[in-house]
Structures are given as C-alpha cells and as structure tokens.
N, C-alpha and C positions, 0 to 999 in steps of 0.2 A: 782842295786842289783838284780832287776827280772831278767835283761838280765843274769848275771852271773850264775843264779841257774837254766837256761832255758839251758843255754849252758855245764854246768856239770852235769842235770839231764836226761834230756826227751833221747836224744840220746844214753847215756846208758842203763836207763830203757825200754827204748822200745827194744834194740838189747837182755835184759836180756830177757823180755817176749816173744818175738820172739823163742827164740832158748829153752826155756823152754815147749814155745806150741808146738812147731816144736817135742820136745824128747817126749813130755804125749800124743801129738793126731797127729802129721803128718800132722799136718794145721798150718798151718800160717795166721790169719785171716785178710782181705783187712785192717780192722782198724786200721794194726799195719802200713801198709803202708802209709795211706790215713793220721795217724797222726804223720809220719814222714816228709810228705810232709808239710803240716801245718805249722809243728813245724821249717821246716827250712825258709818257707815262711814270717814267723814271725820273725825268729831268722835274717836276711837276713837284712828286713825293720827296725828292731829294732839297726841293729848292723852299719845301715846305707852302707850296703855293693852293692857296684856300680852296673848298669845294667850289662856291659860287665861280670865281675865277674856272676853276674846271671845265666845269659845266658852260659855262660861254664860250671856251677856247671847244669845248664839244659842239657846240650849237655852231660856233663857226664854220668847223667843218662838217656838219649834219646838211648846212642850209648850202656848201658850195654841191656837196655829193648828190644834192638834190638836184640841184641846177645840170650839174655836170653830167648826171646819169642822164637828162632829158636830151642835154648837146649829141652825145654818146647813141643814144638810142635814135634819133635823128640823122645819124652818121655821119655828126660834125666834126666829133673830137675820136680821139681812142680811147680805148680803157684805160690804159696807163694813164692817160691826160688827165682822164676824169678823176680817177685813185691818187697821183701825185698832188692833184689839185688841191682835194679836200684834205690830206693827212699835213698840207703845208700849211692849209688856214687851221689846221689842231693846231699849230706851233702859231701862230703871228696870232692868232685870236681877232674876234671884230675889229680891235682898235685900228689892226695894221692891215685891216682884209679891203679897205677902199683902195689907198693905195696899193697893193699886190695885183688886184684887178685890173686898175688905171694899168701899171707898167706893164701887168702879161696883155693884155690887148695890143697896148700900143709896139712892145715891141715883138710878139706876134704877128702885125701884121707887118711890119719889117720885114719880119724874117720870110712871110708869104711872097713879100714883092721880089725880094733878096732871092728866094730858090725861082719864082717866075720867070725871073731875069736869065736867072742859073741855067734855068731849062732851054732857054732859045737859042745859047752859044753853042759851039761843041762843045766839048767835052772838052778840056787839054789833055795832052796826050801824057802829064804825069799823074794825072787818074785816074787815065783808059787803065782796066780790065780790073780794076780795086770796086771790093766788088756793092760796098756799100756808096762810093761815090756815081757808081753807074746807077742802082738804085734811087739816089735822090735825083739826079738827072734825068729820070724816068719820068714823061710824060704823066702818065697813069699812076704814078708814086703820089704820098698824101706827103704831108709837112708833117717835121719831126718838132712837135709843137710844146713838146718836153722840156726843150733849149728854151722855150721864151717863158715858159716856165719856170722853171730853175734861175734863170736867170733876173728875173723879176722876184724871186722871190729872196735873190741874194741881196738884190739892194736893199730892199723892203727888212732882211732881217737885222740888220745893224740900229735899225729903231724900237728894237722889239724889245720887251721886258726882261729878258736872256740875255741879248748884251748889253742894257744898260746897268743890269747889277753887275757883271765885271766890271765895270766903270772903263770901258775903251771909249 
C-alpha cells in the first residue's frame, strides 16, 4: 500500500511544485530535486527493481545532467531546469527519456511564444502590482521553463514502469 501511494503521489506532486515555483519565483529549489532523488532511491529498493535497471535509470539522468549543465553554462536554461531535468529522467529512465524530451521542447516552446505574446499586451489590471506576474511580464525576465518541464514530464509518467505496475 505505501509503495503504491509513493508511486502515484511524490512524482507528481513534486513535478506540481516544481513548475508552480518555477511560474511564482523563477526557482526551482535543489529540494525539489534532492527529493526526487530519494524518492526514486526508495521507490527503486522498495519496488525491488534490479541493479542493471538502476544503473540505466542512473545513466539516464547522468547523460541529461550532462546535456543540461552545457545549456545551463551557456545561459540557456537555469539551474533548476538543469537539476529538475536530470532527477526526472532517474525516474522515467531511457525507455521514456525520447519522448520526455520530444514533449519538454515542444511544449516549451509554447510556453516561450505564450509569455512573448504575454509580454507585448499590458499587463490586465488584475495582475497589476502581483508581484511575480509583473515579473514574468518583464521584458528582461527569462521563461519559467520548469512548467514545460514538469508538465512534460507528467504525460510521459503514466507510461513509465511506476504506473504500469499499479496497473492504472
């Protein structure tokens, strides 16, 4: 029973607060990562899931943190982006890391066109002075890329080996 409510809760709710702090403050804070890691370390041992298996859902996220740290270091992505990125491919592993990819691009760049768009209206005056929506209205503001993130990585998890043994 714990297993089961380990494996239909923590990975959603953490991808939720993710991409919620990602849109209010433009952070993504290490915890959310640090208890993704955890959460699939436990989820991993509990679920009785082999070394080899391990170790590729490690290598998944080894090869995106790779990737990620060069975007990051380029001043494409943020930290958070990078750290969120890689601790969600530990969880979906290679099998499910193409498509994760495919949807955080594609609806990344959505959400790029989506805040563009955002930025060249006013503002409505039920967001004037709220102080994280003045922020992403801000020319000079990056995208909270967290959201497409997360959000991609919701779809993608309902295929993953975590909910197919609940059998939903």
């Amino acid at each position: 029973m714990l297993i089961e409510a380990v494996r239909l809760t923590l990975f959603p709710a953490m991808m939720a607060f993710a991409a919620s702090s990602d849109l209010l403050t433009m952070t993504i804070a290490n915890r959310v990562s640090l208890i993704l890691i955890a959460g699939f370390a436990a989820l991993a041992l509990l679920s009785g899931l082999g070394s080899a298996e391990v170790l590729s859902h490690v290598g998944a996220a080894a090869a995106v943190l790779g990737v990620a740290f060069v975007c990051f270091a380029c001043g494409w992505i943020g930290g958070g982006d990078a750290k969120l990125a890689a601790a969600t491919a530990l969880w979906l592993g290679f099998g499910n890391l193409f498509s994760y990819l495919v949807y955080a691009s594609l609806l990344g760049g959505a959400l790029t066109l989506l805040i563009v768009q955002f930025r060249t209206m006013p503002l409505p005056p039920l967001l004037a002075g709220r102080e994280w929506a003045e922020r992403l209205h801000s020319q000079g503001a990056g995208v909270p890329y967290g959201v497409a993130l997360a959000a991609a990585a919701l779809l993608v998890y309902p295929q993953t080996e975590w909910m197919t043994a609940v059998g939903l």
